[in-house]
C-alpha positions as CSV (number, residue, x, y, z in Angstrom):
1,X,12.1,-5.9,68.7
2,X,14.2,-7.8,71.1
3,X,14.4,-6.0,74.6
4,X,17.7,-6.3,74.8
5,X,19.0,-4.8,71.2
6,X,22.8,-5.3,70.6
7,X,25.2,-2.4,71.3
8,X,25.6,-1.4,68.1
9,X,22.0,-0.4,67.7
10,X,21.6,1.3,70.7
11,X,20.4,4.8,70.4
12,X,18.8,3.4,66.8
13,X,15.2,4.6,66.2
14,X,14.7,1.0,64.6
15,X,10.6,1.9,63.7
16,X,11.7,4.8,61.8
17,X,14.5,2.9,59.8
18,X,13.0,-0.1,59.0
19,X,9.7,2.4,57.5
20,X,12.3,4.5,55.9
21,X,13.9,1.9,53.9
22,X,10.5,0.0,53.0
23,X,9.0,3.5,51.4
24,X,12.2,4.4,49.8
25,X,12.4,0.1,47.8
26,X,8.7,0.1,47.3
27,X,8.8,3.5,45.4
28,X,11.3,2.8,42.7
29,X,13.6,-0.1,42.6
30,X,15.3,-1.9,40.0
31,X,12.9,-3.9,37.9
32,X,14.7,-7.5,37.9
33,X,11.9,-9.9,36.5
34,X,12.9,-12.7,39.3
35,X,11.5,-9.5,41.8
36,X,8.2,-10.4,39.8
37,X,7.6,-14.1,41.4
38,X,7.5,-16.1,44.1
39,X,7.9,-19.2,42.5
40,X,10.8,-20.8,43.9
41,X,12.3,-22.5,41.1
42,X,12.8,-19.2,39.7
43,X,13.8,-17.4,42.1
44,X,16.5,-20.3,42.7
45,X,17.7,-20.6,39.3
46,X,18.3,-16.6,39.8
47,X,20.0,-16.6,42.8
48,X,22.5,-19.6,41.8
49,X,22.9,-17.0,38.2
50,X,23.4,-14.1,40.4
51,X,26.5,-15.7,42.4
52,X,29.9,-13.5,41.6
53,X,27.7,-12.1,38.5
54,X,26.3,-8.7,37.9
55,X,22.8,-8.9,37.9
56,X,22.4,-6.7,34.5
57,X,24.3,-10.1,32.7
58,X,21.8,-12.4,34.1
59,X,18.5,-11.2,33.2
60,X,18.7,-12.6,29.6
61,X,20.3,-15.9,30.8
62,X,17.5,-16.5,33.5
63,X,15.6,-16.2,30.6
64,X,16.4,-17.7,28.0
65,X,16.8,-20.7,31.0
66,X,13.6,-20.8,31.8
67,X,12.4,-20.2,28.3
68,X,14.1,-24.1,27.9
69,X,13.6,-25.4,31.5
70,X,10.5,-23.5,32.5
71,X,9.8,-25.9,35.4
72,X,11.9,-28.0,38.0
73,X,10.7,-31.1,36.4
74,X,11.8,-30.1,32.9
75,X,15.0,-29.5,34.4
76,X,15.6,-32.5,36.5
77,X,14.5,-34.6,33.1
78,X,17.1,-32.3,31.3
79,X,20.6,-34.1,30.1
80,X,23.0,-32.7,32.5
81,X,25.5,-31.9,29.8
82,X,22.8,-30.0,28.1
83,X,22.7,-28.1,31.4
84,X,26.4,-27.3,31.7
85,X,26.7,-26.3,28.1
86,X,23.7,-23.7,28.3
87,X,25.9,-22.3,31.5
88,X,29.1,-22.2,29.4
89,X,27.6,-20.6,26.6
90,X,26.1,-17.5,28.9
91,X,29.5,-17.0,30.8
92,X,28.2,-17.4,34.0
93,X,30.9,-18.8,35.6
94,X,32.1,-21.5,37.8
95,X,30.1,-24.7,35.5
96,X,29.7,-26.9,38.9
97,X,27.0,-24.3,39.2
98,X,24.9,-25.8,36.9
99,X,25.8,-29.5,37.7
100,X,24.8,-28.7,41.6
101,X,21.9,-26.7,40.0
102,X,20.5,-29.5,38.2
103,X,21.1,-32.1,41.1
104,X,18.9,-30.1,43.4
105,X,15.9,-30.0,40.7
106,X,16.2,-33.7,40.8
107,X,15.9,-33.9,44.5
108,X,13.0,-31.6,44.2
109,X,11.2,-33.6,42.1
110,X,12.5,-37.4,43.5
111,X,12.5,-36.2,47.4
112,X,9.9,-34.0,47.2
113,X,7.2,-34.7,44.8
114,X,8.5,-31.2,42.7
115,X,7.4,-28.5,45.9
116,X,10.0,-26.6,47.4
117,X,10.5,-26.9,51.3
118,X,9.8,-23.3,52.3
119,X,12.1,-23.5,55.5
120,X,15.9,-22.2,55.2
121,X,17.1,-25.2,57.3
122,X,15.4,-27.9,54.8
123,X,16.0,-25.7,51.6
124,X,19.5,-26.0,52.6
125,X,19.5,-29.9,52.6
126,X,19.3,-29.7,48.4
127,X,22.6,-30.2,46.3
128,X,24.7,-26.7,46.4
129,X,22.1,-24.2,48.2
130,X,24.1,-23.1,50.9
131,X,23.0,-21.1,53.9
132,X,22.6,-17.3,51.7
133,X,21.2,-19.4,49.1
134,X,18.3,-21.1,51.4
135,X,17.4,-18.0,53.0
136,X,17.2,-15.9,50.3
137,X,15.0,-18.4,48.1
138,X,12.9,-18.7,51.6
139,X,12.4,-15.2,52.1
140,X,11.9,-13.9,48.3
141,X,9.3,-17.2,47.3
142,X,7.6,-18.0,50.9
143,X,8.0,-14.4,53.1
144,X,9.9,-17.5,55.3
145,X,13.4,-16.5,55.8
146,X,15.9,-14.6,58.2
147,X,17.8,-11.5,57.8
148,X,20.1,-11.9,54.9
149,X,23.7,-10.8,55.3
150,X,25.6,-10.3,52.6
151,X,28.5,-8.4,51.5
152,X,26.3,-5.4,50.4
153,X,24.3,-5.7,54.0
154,X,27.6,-6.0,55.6
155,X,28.7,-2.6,54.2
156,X,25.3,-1.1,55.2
157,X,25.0,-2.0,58.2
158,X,29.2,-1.1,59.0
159,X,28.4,2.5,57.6
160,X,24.9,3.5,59.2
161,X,25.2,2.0,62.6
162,X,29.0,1.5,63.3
163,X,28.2,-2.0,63.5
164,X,31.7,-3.9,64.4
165,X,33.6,-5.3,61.6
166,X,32.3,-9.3,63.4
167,X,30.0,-11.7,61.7
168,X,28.0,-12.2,64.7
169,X,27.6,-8.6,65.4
170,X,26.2,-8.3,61.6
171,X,23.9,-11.1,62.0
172,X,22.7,-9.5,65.1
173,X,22.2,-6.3,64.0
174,X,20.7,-7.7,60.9
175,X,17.7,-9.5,62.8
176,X,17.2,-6.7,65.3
177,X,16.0,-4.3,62.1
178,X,14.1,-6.7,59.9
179,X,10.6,-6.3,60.7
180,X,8.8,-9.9,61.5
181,X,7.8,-11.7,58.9
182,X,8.9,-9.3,56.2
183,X,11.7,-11.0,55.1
184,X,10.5,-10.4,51.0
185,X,10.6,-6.6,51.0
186,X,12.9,-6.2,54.2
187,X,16.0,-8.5,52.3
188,X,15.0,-6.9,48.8
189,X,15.4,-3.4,50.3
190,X,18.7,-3.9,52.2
191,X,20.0,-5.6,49.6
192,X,19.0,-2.6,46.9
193,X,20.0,-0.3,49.4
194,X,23.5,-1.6,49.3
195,X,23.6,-2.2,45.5
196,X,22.4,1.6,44.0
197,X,23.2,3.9,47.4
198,X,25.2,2.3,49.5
199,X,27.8,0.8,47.0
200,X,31.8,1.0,47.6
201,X,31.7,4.9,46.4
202,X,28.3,5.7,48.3
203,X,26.2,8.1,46.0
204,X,24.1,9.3,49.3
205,X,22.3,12.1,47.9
206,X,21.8,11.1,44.2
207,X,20.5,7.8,45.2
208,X,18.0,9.5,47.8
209,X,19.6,7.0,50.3
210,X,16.5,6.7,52.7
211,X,19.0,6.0,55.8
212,X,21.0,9.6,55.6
213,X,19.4,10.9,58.5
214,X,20.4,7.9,60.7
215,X,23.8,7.4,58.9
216,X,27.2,7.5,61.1
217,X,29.4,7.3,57.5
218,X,26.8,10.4,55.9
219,X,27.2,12.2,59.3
220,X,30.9,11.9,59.7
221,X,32.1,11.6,56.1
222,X,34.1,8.3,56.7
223,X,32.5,6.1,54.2
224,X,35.4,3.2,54.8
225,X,33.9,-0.4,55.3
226,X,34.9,-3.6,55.6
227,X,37.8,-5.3,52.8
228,X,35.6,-7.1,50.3
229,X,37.5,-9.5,48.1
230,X,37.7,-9.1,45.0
231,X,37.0,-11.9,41.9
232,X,40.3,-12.6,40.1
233,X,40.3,-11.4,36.9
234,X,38.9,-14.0,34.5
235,X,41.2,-13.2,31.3
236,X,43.3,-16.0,31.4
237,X,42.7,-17.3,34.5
238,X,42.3,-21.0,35.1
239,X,38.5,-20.7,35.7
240,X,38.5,-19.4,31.9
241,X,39.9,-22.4,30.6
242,X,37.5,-24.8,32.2
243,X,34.8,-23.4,30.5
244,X,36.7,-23.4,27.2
245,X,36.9,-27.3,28.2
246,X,33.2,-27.6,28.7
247,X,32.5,-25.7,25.2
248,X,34.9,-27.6,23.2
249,X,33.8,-31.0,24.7
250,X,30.3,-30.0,24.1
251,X,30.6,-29.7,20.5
252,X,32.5,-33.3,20.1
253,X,31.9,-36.4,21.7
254,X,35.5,-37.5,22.7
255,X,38.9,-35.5,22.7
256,X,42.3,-36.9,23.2
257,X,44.9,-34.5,25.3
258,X,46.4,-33.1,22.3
259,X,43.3,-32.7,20.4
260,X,41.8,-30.8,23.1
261,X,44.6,-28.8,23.8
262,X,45.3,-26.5,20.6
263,X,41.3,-26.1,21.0
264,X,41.3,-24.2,24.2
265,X,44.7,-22.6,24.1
266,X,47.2,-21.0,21.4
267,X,50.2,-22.0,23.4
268,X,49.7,-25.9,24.2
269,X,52.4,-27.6,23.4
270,X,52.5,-31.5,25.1
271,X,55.7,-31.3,26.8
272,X,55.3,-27.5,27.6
273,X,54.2,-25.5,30.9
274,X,50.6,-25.3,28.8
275,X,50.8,-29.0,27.9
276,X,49.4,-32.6,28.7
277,X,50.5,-32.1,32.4
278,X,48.5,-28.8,32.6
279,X,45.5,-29.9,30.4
280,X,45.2,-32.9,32.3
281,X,45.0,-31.6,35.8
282,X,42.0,-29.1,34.5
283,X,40.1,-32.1,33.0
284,X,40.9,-34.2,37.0
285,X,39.0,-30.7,39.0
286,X,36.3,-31.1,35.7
287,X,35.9,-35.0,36.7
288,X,36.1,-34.3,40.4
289,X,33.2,-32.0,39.8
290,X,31.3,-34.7,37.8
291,X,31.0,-32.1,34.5
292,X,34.1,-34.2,32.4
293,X,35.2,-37.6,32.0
294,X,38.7,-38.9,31.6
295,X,39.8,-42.8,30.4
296,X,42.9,-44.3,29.0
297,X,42.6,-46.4,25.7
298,X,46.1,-47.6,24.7
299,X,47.9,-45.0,25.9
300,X,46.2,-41.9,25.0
301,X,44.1,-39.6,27.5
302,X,40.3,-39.3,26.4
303,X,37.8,-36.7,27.8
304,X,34.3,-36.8,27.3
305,X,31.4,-34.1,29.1
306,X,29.6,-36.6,31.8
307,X,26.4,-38.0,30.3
């Protein structure tokens, strides 16, 4: 513990907090099998899966992923389209997931001789790991990361401490209570913490959260927190189509405009609002994403899934 500890956990028995919430996650948590290893590659492919996805609709993807690609070399030696079309066909989202996902395997293996840097700065450096990404892969595989702040942490930390509504004062806060070098269990708690107790309706008491004692929100009954955005719905949204693009394309090698179009939507119509115009701008985001390829032969538009 810092001797100077910000503001907002002044008056914070941290000691008692931090043993709290470790006795409360290592007594019953939720089983997710990527809680069972610390093999980075794992834990990667799960955390890049568990991006704006409920973890419940993951566990059999991660699966059945690793059950094909059960190393970072068989996945750098993968065909990429392969890659995206696995991704499309479990509805996980946005596909440049997968591309990004498959370009950092390859810099694993190529750049690193297939081991993981265990530091969040250099686990950073690979293709699509961001900043939560690095860390968390850091912390869960190599005990080797920082406080992770997340929405759920955010939430948390805004309820039990009155922590200001301010990044920094969350990341500040956040370091204060994790105990040093216990990022596994310390980020794994929070972050279960935030998921089963401490979720938009709080379920305090039923949830045995481990942080009621200590709790402004359970002491005061204001449970508000922070905005947290929510996903746009995915029915008919343009990120729904682009993976209708990806499936379609991945079951034929080359469709023109108005071949592709009836395929992914009832409406097209080639002059229409759902026509060439439309079509062809999802297929230019697909190419700029390096998952779709677009050429001209006499005329006629052609896409094709990158090889």
């Amino acid at each position: 513990m810092s001797e100077e500890a910000p503001a907002a956990l002044s008056g914070v028995d941290v000691p008692a907090v931090r043993t709290a919430l470790i006795e409360w996650y290592e007594a019953d948590h939720r089983d997710y099998p990527w809680r069972q290893t610390e093999n980075p590659y794992e834990i990667l492919v799960s955390e890049v899966m568990s991006q704006q996805t409920q973890l419940d609709r993951v566990v059999d993807a991660w699966e059945d992923f690793l059950s094909r690609w059960p190393t970072v070399e068989d996945l750098a030696a993968a065909d990429r389209a392969d890659v995206v079309g696995f991704w499309t066909g479990h509805s996980l989202g946005y596909n440049n997931r997968a591309k990004y996902l498959h370009e950092a395997a390859e810099q694993v293996v190529s750049d690193y001789d297939g081991e993981f840097p265990e530091d969040p700065d250099e686990l950073s450096e690979l293709m699509g790991v961001g900043p939560y990404t690095a860390n968390a892969v850091a912390s869960f595989a190599f005990n080797n990361g920082d406080a992770v702040v997340d929405t759920n942490v955010k939430r948390v930390l805004y309820r039990a401490f009155d922590v200001d509504d301010d990044d920094s004062a969350f990341e500040r806060a956040a370091r204060e209570l994790m105990p040093a070098g216990e990022s596994r269990v310390w980020n794994n708690a929070i972050m279960e913490l935030g998921g089963v107790a401490c979720e938009k309706t709080p379920s305090c008491d039923a949830a045995g959260c481990p942080w009621r004692e200590f709790c402004h929100a359970y002491e005061t009954g204001d449970f508000t927190a922070p905005d947290v955005p929510t996903q746009p719905d995915f029915e008919g949204s343009r990120r729904q189509f682009r993976g209708r693009v990806v499936r379609v394309l991945g079951e034929h090698d080359e469709l023109s405009l108005d071949e592709l179009g009836p395929r992914i939507r009832v409406d097209y119509a080639p002059d229409g609002e759902y026509g060439r115009e439309w079509l062809r701008g999802l297929l230019d985001d697909l190419a700029d994403d390096g998952i779709v390829q677009v050429r001209e032969q006499g005329g006629t538009t052609l896409a094709t899934l990158e090889q």
